[in-house]
TIROFI-79603 format. One record per residue (C-alpha): residue number from 1; y, x, z. Coordinates in nm, 3 decimals. Each point is the difference from the previous one (the first is absolute). Example, Ala and Ser with C-alpha at 12.3 -4.5 7.8 and 13.67 -1.06 7.14 Angstrom:
 num       Y       X       Z
   1  -0.450   1.230   0.780
   2   0.344   0.137  -0.066
//
This chain:
 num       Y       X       Z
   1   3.473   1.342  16.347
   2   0.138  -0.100  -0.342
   3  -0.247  -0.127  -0.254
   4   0.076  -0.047  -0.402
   5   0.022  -0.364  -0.086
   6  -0.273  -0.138  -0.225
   7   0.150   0.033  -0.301
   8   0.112   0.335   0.075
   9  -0.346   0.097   0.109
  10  -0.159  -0.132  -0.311
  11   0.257   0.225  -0.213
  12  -0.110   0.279   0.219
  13  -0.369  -0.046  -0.017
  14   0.028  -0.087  -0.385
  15   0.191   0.333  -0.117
  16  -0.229   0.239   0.247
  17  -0.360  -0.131   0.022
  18  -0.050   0.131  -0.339
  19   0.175   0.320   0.047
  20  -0.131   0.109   0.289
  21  -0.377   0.086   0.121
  22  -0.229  -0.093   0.310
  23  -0.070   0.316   0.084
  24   0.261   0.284   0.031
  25  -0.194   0.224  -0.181
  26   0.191   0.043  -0.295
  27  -0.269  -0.308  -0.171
  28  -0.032   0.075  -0.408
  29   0.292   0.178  -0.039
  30  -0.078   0.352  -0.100
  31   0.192   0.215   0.249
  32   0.243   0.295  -0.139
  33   0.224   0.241   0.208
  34   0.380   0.094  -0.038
  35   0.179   0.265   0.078
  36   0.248   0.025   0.330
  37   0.232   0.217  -0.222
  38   0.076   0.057  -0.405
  39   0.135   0.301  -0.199
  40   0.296  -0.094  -0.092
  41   0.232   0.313  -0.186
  42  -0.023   0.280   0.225
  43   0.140   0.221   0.241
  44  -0.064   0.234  -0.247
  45  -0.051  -0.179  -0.346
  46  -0.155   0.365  -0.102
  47  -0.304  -0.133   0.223
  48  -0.030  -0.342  -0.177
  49  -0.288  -0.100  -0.210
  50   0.171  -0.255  -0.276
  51  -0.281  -0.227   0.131
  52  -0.116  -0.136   0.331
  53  -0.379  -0.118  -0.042
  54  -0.111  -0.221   0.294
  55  -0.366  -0.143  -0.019
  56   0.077  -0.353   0.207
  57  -0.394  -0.038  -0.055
  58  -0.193   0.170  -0.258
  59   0.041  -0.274  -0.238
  60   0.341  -0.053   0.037
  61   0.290   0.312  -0.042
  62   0.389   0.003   0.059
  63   0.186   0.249  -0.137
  64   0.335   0.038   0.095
  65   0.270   0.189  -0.244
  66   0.182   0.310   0.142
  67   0.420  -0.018   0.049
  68   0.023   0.332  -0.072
  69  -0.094  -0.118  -0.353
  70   0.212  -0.350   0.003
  71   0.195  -0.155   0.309
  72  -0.179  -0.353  -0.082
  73  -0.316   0.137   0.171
  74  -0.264  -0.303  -0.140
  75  -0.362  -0.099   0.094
  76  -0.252  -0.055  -0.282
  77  -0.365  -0.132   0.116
  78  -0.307   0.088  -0.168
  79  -0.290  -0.258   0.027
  80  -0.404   0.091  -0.091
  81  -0.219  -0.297  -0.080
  82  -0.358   0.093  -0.156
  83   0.144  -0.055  -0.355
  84   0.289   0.097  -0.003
  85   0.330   0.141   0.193
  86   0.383  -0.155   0.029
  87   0.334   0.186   0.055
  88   0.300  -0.163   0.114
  89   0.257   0.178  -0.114
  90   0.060   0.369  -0.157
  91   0.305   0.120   0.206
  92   0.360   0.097  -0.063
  93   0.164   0.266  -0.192
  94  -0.139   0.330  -0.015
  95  -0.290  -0.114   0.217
  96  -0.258   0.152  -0.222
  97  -0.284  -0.197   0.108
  98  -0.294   0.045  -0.266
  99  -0.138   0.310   0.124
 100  -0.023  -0.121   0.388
 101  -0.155  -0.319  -0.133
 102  -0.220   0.178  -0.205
 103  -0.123   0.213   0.248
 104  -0.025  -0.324   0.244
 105  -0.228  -0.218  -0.245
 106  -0.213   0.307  -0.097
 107  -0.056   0.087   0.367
 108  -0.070  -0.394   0.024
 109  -0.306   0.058  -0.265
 110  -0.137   0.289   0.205
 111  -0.029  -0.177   0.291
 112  -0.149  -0.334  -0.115
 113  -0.169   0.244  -0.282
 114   0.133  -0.189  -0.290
 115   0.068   0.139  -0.335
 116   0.266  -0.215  -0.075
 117   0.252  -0.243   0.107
 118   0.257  -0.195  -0.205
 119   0.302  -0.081   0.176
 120   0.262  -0.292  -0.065
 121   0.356   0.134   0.050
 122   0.229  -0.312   0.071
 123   0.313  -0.007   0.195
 124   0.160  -0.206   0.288
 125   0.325  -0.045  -0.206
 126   0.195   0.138  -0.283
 127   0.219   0.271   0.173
 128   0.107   0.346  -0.103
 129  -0.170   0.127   0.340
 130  -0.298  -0.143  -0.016
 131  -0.063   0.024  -0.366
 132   0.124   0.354  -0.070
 133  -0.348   0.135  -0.023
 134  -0.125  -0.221  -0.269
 135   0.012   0.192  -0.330
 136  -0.181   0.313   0.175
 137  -0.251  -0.240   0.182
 138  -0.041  -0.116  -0.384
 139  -0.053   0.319  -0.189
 140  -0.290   0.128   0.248
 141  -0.300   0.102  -0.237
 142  -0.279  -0.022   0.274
 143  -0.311  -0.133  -0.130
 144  -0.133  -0.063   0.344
 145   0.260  -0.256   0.111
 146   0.172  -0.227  -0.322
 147   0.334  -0.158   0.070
 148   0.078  -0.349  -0.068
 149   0.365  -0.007  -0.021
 150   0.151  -0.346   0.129
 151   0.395   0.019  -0.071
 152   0.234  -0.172   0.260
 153   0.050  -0.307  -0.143
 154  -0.029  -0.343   0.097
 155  -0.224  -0.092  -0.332
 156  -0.239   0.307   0.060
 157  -0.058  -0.068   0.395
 158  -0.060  -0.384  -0.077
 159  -0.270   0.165  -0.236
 160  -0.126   0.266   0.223
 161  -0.031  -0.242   0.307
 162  -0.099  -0.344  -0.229
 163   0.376  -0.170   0.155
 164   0.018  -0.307  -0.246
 165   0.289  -0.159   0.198
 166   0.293   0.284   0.106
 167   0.108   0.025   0.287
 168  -0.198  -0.273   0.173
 169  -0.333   0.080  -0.066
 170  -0.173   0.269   0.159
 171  -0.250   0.188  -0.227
 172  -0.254   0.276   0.123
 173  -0.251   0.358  -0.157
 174  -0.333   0.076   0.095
 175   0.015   0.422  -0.024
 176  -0.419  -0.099   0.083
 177  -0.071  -0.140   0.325
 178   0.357   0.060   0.119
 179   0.186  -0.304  -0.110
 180   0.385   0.039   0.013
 181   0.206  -0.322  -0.011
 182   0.362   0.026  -0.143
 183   0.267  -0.197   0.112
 184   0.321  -0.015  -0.216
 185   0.331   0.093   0.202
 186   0.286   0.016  -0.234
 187   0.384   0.028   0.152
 188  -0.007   0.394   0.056
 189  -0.100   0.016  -0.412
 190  -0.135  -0.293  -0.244
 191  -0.330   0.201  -0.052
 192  -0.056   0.068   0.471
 193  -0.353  -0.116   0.078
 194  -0.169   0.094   0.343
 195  -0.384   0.046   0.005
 196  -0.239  -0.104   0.315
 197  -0.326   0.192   0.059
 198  -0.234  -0.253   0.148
 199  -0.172   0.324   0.075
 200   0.236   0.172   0.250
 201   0.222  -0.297   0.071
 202   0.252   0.235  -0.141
 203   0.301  -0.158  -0.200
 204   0.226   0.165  -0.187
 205   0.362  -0.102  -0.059
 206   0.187   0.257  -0.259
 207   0.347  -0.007   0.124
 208   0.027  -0.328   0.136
 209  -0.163   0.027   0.328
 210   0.051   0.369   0.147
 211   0.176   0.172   0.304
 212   0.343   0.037  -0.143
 213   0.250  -0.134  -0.234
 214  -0.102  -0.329  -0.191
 215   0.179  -0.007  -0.369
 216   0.011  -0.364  -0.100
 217   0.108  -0.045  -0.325
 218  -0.076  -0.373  -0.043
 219   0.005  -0.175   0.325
 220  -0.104  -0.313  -0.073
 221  -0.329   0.143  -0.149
 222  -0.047   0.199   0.280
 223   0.005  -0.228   0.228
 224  -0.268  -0.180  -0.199
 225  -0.195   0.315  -0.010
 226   0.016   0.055   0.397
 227  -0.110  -0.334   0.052
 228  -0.288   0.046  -0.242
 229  -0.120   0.261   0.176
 230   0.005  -0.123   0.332
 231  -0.193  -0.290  -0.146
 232  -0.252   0.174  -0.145
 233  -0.087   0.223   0.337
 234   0.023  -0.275   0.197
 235  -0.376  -0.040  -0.001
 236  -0.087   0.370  -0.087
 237  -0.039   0.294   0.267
 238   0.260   0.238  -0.114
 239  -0.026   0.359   0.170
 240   0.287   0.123  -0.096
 241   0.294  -0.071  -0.282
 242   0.066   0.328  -0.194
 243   0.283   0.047  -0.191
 244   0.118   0.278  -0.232
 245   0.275   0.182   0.192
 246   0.116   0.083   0.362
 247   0.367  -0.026   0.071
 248   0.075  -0.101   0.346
 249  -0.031   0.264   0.285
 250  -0.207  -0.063   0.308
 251   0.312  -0.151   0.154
 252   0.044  -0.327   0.022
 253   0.275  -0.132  -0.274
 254   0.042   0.315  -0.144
 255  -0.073   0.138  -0.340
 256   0.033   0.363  -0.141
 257   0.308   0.017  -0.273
 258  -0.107  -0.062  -0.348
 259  -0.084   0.309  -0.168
 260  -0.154   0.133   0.273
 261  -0.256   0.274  -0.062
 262  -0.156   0.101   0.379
 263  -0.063  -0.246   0.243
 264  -0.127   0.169   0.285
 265   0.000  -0.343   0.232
 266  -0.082  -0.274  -0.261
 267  -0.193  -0.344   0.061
 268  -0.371  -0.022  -0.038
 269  -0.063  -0.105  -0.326
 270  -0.225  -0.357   0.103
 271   0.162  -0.327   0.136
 272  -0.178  -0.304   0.078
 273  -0.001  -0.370  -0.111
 274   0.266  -0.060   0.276
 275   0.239   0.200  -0.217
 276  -0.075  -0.212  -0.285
 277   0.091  -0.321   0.221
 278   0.323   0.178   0.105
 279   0.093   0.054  -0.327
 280  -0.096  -0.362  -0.097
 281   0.185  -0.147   0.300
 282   0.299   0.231  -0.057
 283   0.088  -0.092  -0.399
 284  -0.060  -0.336   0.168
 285   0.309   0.024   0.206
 286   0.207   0.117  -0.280
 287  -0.030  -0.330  -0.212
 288  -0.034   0.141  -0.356
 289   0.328   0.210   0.132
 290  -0.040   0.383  -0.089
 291   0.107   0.221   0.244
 292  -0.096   0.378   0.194
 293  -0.155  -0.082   0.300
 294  -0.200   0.283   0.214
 295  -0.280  -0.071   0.199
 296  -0.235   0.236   0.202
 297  -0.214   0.087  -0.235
 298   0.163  -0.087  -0.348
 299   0.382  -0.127  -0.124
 300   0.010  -0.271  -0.252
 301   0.134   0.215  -0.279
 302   0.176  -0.235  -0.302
 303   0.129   0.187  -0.251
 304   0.210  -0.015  -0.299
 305   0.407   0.072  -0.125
 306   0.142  -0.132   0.269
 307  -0.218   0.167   0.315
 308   0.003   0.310  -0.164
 309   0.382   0.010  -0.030
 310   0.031  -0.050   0.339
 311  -0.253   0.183   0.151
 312   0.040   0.336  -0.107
 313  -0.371   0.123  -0.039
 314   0.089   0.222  -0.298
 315   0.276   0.217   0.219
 316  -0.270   0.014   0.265
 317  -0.289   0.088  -0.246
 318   0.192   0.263  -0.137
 319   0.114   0.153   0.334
 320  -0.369  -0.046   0.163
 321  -0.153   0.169  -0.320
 322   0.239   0.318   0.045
 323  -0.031   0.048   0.329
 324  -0.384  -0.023  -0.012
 325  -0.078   0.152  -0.305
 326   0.211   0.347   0.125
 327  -0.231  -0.030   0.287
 328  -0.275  -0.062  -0.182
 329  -0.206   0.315   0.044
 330   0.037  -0.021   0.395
 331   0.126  -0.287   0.110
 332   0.020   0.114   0.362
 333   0.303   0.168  -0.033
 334   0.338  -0.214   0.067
//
């Protein structure tokens, strides 16, 4: 039998004992569920709610953006601590999200019969489909639950999260007994930051960790970002890495074509650290080199001029969009 050599063990023991419990009863971590399947944008987008709501616990909420109302299908998160509440994101174009977080928060209050609860809208980066939602999030009059508005900058999240040093420092907010720590993650966008529930274990990634296509617009600080993050789970149970989109299909290697409104087989939405170390290991290989590579459950997307010149996404958006969006009100027809 084959043993690790000492130093090898040490690394072992050093990035697990810390990460991992005695018992295999789940130890502090507060336990959630997801589910085996999402909505994605149909058969029949006449059937579709512009909103999924999924309670992962009944603290913690993902709601997941129809296709039938935009193609780029996002995740936002909603978080309850006892002071206050934080969204990650407000959704892409014509998402419409106010009224279905309304209704979420309110139903919230019931529950835990509170009267009120503020919540902190902030964002995992600065892009048009994850930010589309913003200025109706911001003109909600509801006395009962007072937004505080954090644009998607890198000045305001240093602010929100108390980052003195960008991007090395790691910064955190307490919502009230939930304390969220916030590690910057810039090389998809400047302003990227994933946030780590040391309630749930649960870490979110934006679009820089998620089952499907990777955009890397600087790779150099990407790289730096993936790194960070596998530093800062190394001693840290992480129970699942949550990111804001779902792009591959439950084939191995193989995505759906951008601008794709129903996926019918698509990925689960949660990967584990050990996609985070594949990603780490894989830019690795590349040697501050950009290039498309596809792996089973992501491709290293870099983009810019010159890959989109040669890759032909916009043909294939365009064609995928048609096809699907003729279909759109049963998509079980050929």
């Amino acid at each position: 039998m084959k043993t690790l050599a000492p130093a090898l063990l040490a690394l072992a023991l050093s990035t697990s004992l810390h990460a991992q419990f005695a018992q295999p009863d789940g130890g502090t971590v507060r336990p959630g569920k997801l589910p085996l399947t999402w909505s994605t944008g149909g058969p029949k987008c006449m059937e579709m709610p512009e909103w999924q709501v999924h309670e992962y616990n009944p603290d913690l909420f993902i709601l997941r953006q129809s296709g039938c109302t935009d193609y780029e299908k996002p995740f936002v998160y909603l978080f309850f601590g006892k002071d206050r509440a934080l969204l990650y994101d407000t959704g892409s174009r014509k998402g419409n999200l106010a009224p279905t977080l309304q209704h979420v928060v309110h139903q919230w209050m019931t529950r835990n019969q509170r009267t009120s609860m503020p919540v902190v809208v902030t964002h995992s980066h600065s892009h048009g489909d994850h930010i589309a939602g913003d200025a109706d999030i911001q003109a909600l009059k509801d006395a009962a639950m007072p937004i505080a508005f954090i644009a998607p900058t890198v000045d305001a999240v240093k602010t929100l999260y108390n980052i003195a040093n960008w991007p090395e420092q790691t910064g955190s907010i307490d919502l009230g007994g939930r304390v969220l720590d916030a590690i910057p993650i810039p090389g998809h966008d400047t302003a990227s930051i994933a946030l780590y529930d040391r309630q749930t274990g649960v870490l979110l990634t934006g679009d820089s960790v998620y089952p499907g296509r990777i955009y890397i617009r600087d790779f150099d600080a990407f790289t730096k970002s993936t790194t960070r993050l596998v530093e800062f789970t190394k001693d840290k149970p992480v129970a699942h890495i949550l990111g804001c989109h779902i792009e591959e299909t439950r084939t191995p290697f193989l995505d759906y074509p951008v601008g794709t409104i129903y996926q019918p087989d698509e990925h689960a939405l949660e990967l584990s650290r050990g996609t985070l170390l594949e990603m780490q290991a894989a830019l690795a290989t590349l040697n501050g080199t950009p290039k498309r590579v596809a792996y089973r459950d992501f491709s290293l997307w870099p983009s810019g001029p010159a890959f989109r010149a040669q890759d032909g996404s916009q043909n294939t958006f365009k064609q995928t969009q048609q096809f699907q969006l003729d279909h759109m009100w049963d998509q079980t027809k050929p």
